[in-house]
C-alpha positions as CSV (number, residue, x, y, z in Angstrom):
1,X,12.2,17.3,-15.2
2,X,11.8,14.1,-18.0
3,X,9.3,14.4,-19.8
4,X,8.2,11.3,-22.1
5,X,9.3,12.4,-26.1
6,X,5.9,13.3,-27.9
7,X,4.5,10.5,-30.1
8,X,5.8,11.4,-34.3
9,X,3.3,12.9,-36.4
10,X,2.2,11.3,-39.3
11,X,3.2,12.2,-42.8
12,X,1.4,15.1,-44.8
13,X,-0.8,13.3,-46.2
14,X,-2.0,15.3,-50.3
15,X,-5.2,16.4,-50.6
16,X,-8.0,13.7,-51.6
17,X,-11.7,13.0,-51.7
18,X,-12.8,12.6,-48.2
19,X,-14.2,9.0,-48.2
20,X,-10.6,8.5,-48.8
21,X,-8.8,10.0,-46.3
22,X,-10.7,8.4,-43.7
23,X,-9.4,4.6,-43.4
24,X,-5.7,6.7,-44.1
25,X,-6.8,9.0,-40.5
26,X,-7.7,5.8,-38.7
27,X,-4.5,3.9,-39.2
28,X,-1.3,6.3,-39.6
29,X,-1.0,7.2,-35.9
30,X,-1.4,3.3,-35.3
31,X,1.7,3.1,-37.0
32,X,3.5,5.8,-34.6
33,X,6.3,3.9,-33.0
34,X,5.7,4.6,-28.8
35,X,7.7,6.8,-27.1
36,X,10.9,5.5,-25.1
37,X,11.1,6.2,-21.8
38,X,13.9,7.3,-20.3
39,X,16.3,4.9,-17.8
40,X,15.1,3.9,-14.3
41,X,17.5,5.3,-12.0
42,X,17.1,2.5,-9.2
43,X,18.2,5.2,-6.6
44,X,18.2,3.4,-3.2
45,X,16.9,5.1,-0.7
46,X,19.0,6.2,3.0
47,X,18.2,3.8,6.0
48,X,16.1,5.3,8.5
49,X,18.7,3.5,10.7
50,X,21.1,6.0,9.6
51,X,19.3,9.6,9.2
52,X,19.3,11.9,12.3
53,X,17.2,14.9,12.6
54,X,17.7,17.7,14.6
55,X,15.9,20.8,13.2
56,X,13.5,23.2,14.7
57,X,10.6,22.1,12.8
58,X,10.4,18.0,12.5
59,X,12.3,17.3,15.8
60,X,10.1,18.6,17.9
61,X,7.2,16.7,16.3
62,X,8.8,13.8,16.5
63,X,9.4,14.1,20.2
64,X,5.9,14.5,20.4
65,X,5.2,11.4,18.5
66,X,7.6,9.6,20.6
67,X,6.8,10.5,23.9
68,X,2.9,11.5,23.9
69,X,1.6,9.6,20.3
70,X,3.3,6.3,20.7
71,X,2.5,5.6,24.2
72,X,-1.2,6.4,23.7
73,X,-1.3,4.1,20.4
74,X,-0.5,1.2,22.7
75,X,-3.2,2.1,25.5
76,X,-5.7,2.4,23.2
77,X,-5.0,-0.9,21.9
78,X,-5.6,-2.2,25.1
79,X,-9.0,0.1,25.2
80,X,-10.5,-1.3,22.1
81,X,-9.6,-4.6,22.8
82,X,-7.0,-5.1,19.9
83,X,-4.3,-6.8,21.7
84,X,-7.4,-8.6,23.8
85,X,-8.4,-10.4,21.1
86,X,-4.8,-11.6,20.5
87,X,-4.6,-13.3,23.7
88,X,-7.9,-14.7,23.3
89,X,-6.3,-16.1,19.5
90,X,-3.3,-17.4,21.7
91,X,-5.7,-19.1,23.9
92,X,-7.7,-20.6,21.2
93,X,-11.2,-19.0,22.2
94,X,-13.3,-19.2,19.7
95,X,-16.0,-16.4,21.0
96,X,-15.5,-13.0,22.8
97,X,-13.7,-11.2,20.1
98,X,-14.8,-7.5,19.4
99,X,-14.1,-4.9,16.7
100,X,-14.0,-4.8,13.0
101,X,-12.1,-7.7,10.9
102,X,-9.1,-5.5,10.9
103,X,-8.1,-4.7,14.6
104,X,-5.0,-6.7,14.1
105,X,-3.7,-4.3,11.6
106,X,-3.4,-1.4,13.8
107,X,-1.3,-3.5,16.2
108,X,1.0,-3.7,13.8
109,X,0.9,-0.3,12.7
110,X,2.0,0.8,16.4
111,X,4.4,-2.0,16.6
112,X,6.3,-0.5,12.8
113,X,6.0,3.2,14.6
114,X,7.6,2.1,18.1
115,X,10.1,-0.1,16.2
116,X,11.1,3.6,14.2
117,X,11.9,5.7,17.3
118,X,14.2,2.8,18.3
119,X,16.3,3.0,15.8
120,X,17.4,6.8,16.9
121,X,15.6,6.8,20.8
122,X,17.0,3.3,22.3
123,X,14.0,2.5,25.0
124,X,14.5,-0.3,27.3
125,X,11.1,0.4,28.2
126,X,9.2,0.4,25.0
127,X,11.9,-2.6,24.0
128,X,10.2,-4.6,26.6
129,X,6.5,-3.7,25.8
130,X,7.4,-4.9,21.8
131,X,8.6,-8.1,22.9
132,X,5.7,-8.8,25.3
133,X,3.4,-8.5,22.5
134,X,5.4,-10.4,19.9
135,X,5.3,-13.1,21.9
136,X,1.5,-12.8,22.5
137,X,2.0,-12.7,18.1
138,X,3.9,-15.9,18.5
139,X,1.5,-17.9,20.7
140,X,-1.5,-16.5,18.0
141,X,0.2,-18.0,15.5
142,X,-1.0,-21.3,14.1
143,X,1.4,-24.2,13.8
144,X,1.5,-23.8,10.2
145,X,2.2,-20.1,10.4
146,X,-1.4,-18.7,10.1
147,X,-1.8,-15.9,12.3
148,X,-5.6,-13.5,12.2
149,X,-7.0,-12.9,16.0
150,X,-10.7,-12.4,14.3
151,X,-10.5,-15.8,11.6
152,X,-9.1,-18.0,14.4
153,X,-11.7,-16.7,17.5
154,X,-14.9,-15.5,15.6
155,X,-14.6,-17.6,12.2
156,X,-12.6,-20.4,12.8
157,X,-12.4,-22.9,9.5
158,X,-13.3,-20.0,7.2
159,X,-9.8,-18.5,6.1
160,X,-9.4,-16.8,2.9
161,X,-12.8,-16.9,2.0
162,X,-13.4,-13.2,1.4
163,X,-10.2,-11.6,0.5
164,X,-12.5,-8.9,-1.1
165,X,-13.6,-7.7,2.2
166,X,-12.0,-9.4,5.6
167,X,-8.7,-7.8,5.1
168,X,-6.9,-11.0,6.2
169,X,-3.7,-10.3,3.3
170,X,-4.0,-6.7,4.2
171,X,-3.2,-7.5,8.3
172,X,-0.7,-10.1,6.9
173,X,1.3,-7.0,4.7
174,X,1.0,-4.5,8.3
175,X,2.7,-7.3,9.9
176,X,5.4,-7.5,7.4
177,X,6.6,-4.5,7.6
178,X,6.6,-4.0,11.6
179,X,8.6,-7.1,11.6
180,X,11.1,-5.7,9.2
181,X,11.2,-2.4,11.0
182,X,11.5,-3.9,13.9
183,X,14.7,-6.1,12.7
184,X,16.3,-3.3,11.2
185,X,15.7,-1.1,14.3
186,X,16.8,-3.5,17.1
187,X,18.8,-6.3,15.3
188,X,16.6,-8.8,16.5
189,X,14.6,-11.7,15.0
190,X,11.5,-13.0,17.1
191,X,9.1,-11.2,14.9
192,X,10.8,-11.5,11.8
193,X,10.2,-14.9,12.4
194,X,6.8,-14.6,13.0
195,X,6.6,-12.9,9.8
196,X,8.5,-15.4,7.5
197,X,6.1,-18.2,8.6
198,X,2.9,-16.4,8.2
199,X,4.8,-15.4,4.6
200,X,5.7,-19.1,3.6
201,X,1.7,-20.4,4.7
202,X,0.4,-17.0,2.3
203,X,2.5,-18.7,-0.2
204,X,1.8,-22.0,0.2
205,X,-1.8,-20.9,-0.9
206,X,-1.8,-18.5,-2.9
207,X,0.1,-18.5,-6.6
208,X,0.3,-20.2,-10.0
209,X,-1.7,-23.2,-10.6
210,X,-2.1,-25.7,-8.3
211,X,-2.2,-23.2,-5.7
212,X,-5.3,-20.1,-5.1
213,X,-5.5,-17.4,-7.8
214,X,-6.6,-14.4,-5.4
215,X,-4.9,-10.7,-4.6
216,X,-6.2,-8.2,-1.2
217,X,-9.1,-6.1,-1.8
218,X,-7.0,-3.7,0.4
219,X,-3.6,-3.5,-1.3
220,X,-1.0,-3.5,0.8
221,X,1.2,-7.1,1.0
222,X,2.7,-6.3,-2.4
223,X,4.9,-3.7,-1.2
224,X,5.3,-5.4,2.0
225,X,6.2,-8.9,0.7
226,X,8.7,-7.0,-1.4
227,X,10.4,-5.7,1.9
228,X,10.1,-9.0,3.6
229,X,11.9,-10.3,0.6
230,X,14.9,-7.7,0.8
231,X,15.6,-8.0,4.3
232,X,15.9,-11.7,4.3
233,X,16.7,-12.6,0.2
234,X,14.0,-14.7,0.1
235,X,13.0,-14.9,-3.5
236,X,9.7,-16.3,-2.9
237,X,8.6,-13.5,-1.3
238,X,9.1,-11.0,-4.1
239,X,7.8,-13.2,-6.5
240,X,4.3,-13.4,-4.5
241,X,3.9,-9.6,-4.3
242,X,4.4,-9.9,-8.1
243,X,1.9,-12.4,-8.5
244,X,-0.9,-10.5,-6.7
245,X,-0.2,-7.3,-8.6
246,X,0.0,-9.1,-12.4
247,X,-3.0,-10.9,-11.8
248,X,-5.3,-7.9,-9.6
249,X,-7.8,-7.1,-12.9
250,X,-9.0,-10.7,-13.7
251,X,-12.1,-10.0,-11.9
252,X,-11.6,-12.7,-8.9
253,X,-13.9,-10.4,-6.7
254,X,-16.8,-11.3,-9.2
255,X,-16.3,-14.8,-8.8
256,X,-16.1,-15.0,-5.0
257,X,-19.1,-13.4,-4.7
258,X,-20.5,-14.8,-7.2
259,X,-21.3,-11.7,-9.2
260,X,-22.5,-12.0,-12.9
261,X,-20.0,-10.3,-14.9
262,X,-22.7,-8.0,-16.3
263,X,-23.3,-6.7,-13.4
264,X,-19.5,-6.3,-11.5
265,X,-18.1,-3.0,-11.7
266,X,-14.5,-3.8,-9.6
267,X,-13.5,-0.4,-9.7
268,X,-13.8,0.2,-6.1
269,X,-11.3,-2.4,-5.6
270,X,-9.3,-1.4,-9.3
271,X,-10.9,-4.9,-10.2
272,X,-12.4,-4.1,-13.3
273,X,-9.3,-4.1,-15.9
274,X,-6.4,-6.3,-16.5
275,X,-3.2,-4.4,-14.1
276,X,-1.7,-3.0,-17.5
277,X,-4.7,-1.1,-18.4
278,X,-5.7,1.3,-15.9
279,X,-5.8,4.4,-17.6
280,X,-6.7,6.7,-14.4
281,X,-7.1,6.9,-10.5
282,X,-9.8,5.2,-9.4
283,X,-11.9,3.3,-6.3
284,X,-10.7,3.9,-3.1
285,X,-8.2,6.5,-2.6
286,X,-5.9,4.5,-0.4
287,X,-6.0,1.2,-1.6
288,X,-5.5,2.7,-5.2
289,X,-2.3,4.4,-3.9
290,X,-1.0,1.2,-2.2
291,X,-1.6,-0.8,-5.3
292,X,0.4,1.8,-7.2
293,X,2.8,1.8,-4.7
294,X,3.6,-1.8,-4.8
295,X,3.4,-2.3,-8.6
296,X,6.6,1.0,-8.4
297,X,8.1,-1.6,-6.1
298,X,7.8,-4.4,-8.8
299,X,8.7,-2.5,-11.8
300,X,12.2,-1.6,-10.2
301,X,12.9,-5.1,-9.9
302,X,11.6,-6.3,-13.4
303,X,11.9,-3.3,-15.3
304,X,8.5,-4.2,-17.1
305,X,7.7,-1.5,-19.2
306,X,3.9,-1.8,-19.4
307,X,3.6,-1.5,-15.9
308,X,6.1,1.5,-16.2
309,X,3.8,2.8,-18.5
310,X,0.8,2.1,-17.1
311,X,2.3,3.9,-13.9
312,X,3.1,7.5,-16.0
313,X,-0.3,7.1,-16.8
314,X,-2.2,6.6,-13.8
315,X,0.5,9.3,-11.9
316,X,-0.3,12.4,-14.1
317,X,-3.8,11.7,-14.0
318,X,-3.6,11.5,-10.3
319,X,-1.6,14.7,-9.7
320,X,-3.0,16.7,-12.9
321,X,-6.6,16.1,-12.3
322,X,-7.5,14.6,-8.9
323,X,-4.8,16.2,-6.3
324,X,-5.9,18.8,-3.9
325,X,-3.4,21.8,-3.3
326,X,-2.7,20.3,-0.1
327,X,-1.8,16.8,-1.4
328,X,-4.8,15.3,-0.6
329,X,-6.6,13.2,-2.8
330,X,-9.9,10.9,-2.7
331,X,-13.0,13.8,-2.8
332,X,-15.6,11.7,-1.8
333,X,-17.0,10.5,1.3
334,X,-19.3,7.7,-0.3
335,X,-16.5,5.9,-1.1
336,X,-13.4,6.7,0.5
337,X,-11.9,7.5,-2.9
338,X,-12.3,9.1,-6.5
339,X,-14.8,9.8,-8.3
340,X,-14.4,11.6,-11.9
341,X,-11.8,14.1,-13.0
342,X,-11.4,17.7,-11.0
343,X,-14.3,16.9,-8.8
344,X,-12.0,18.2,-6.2
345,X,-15.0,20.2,-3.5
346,X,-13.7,21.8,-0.6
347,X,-16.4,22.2,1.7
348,X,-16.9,18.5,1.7
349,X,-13.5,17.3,0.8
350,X,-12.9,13.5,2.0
351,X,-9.0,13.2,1.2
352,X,-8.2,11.3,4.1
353,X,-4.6,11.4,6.1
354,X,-4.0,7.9,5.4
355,X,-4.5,8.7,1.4
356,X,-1.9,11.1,1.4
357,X,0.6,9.1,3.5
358,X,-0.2,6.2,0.4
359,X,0.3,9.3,-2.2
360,X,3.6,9.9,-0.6
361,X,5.0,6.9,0.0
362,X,4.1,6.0,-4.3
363,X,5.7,9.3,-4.8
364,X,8.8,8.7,-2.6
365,X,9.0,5.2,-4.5
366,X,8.8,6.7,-8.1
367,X,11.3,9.2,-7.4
368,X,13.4,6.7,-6.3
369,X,12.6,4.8,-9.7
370,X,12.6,7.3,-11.8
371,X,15.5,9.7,-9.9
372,X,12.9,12.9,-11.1
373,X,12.7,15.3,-8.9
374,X,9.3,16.2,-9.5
375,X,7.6,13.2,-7.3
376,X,9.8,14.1,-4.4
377,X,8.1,17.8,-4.9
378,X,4.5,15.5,-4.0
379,X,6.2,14.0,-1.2
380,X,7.1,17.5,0.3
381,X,3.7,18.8,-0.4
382,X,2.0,15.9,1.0
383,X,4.2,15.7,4.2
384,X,4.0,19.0,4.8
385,X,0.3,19.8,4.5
386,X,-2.2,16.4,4.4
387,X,0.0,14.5,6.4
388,X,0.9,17.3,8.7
389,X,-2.6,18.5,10.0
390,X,-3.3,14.8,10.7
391,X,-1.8,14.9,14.5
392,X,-2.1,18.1,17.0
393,X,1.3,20.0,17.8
394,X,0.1,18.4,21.0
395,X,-0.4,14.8,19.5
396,X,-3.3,15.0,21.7
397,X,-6.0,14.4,19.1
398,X,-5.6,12.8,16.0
399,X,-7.5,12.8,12.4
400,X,-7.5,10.1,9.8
């Protein structure tokens, strides 16, 4: 594997009184030129359009997932009232909606899954069902392109006010990429349009002066803008995604809650530094993961070497010092996430599923990157083991 080339040593220095070598200690490895890092590869990786698989081991899971998962996602969408409070958005209503502030999200996490099988499994069926509900997405949606079930029927004339919290970017970046997988699955555009007009209003707010500083207190647009943007070349789009990652650090989440800066720890959110200076893993274990994942998405476009750096970093102290055997990472229940190095407990281990499907997919990206095999070796570990025990064999009963 590449390794980065150790930093030189400084020069012997000869022997002298000690109050002299001091200042010499303090400022010779200053003057240590950094080490290069090697080439990105830029490997692309294969369409799920075009990959086939038809072992004994993943096949028959994937059956599963097709046949049992799949259709039980969708009814219990209907049970919790996810797609209810849709309708209710297309309608207008402004009271009856139930659930948390992000029920739209896993709508759109069962619309991305669905969209995969049909890429390999074509369903008439399940075709159908998609399209029913995109247009239920396309009647939500807001003449200019604003589309949140629980901002437009419980807190209408509120948007963007909490990004910290209501989740409203991280519904947005769910929607993103079911609309993309759904495009490349089926060929067919009605929710990739749904997806570049709730893109272009995001963008008419948010960016460079005059528009909104802000970024997700989830993370999860960046790397979805970024797919948006290479399905449809749309620039915009990718420069968005790299606007929310360069300016995540500058400590927004203090000011829109109004949070003296003596008192804001944004680590929970990986608020509290400036993007290029994160030094470890830290906050919550999956939005840290889907921040890293879409900053690996930005640096293969730009190149930018102190977020390359700042990525080596963060990976190794990750997988060195706060990875489980199994691939699981985020110990702690209090808060979904990290909390200092090799705390790693196994009676109360956290490390949820949907951390190590975020580990993986930033693994799967830098090995892409990078083209070192050692991230695809986290992937297999991950898949195999943290992302594995998440669903029955029977895809009866599910952990997250």
């Amino acid at each position: 594997m590449t390794r980065l080339a150790p930093a030189a040593r400084p020069a012997t220095i000869p022997a002298m009184k000690a109050v002299s070598l001091l200042p010499l200690v303090l400022v010779l490895p200053a003057l240590a030129p950094a080490a290069a890092l090697p080439p990105l590869a830029r490997l692309e990786a294969v369409p799920f359009t075009r990959v086939e698989i038809a072992d004994s081991f993943w096949a028959p899971r994937r059956e599963t997932n097709r046949l049992v998962s799949i259709p039980v996602n969708f009814e219990n969408l209907e049970k919790a009232k996810n797609l209810s409070n849709l309708c209710l958005a297309a309608l207008r209503a402004t009271n009856g909606y139930e659930g948390p502030v992000f029920m739209d999200s896993d709508v759109y996490k069962a619309l991305e899954a669905a969209a995969y099988t049909l890429a390999t499994h074509p369903d008439p069926d399940l075709e159908r069902r998609l399209d029913e509900i995109i247009a239920i997405l396309a009647a939500a949606q807001h003449p200019d392109g604003y589309l949140n079930s629980y901002y437009t029927v419980k807190e209408p004339g509120r948007r963007w006010v909490n990004l910290r919290d209501n989740h409203e970017l991280y519904c947005a970046g769910h929607l993103f990429e079911a609309a993309v997988a759904h495009y490349q699955a089926t060929g067919k555009t009605n929710f990739l349009v749904i997806a570049r007009r709730l893109a272009d209003h995001i963008d008419s707010v948010f960016g460079p002066p005059p528009k909104r500083l802000g970024y997700p207190g989830h993370p999860e647009i960046e790397l979805a803008l970024v797919k948006l943007w290479c399905v449809t070349g749309e620039r915009r789009y990718f420069e968005l995604a790299r606007f929310f990652v360069e300016n995540r650090g500058r400590k927004f989440f203090a000011t829109e809650h109004r949070t003296p800066l003596d008192r804001y720890d944004g680590s929970y959110w990986q608020d509290d530094v400036p993007i290029y200076d994160h030094r470890n893993i830290k906050g919550h274990a999956v939005r840290a993961a889907y921040l890293m994942s879409g900053v690996s998405d930005i640096v293969r476009e730009t190149g930018d070497e102190r977020l390359l750096r700042m990525l080596r970093r963060v990976w190794r102290n990750t997988i060195e010092r706060n990875q489980y055997l199994t691939g699981g990472i985020g110990p702690s229940a209090h808060n979904e996430g990290f909390t200092e190095d090799y705390d790693l407990p196994n009676l109360t281990a956290y490390q949820e599923t949907c951390a190590t499907i975020a580990l993986a997919q930033w693994a799967h990206r830098l090995a892409l990157l990078s083209g070192e095999a050692h991230y695809a070796d986290v992937v297999e570990r991950a898949l195999y083991n943290g992302v594995l025990a998440g669903v029955s064999k029977a895809a009866g009963e599910t952990a997250t």
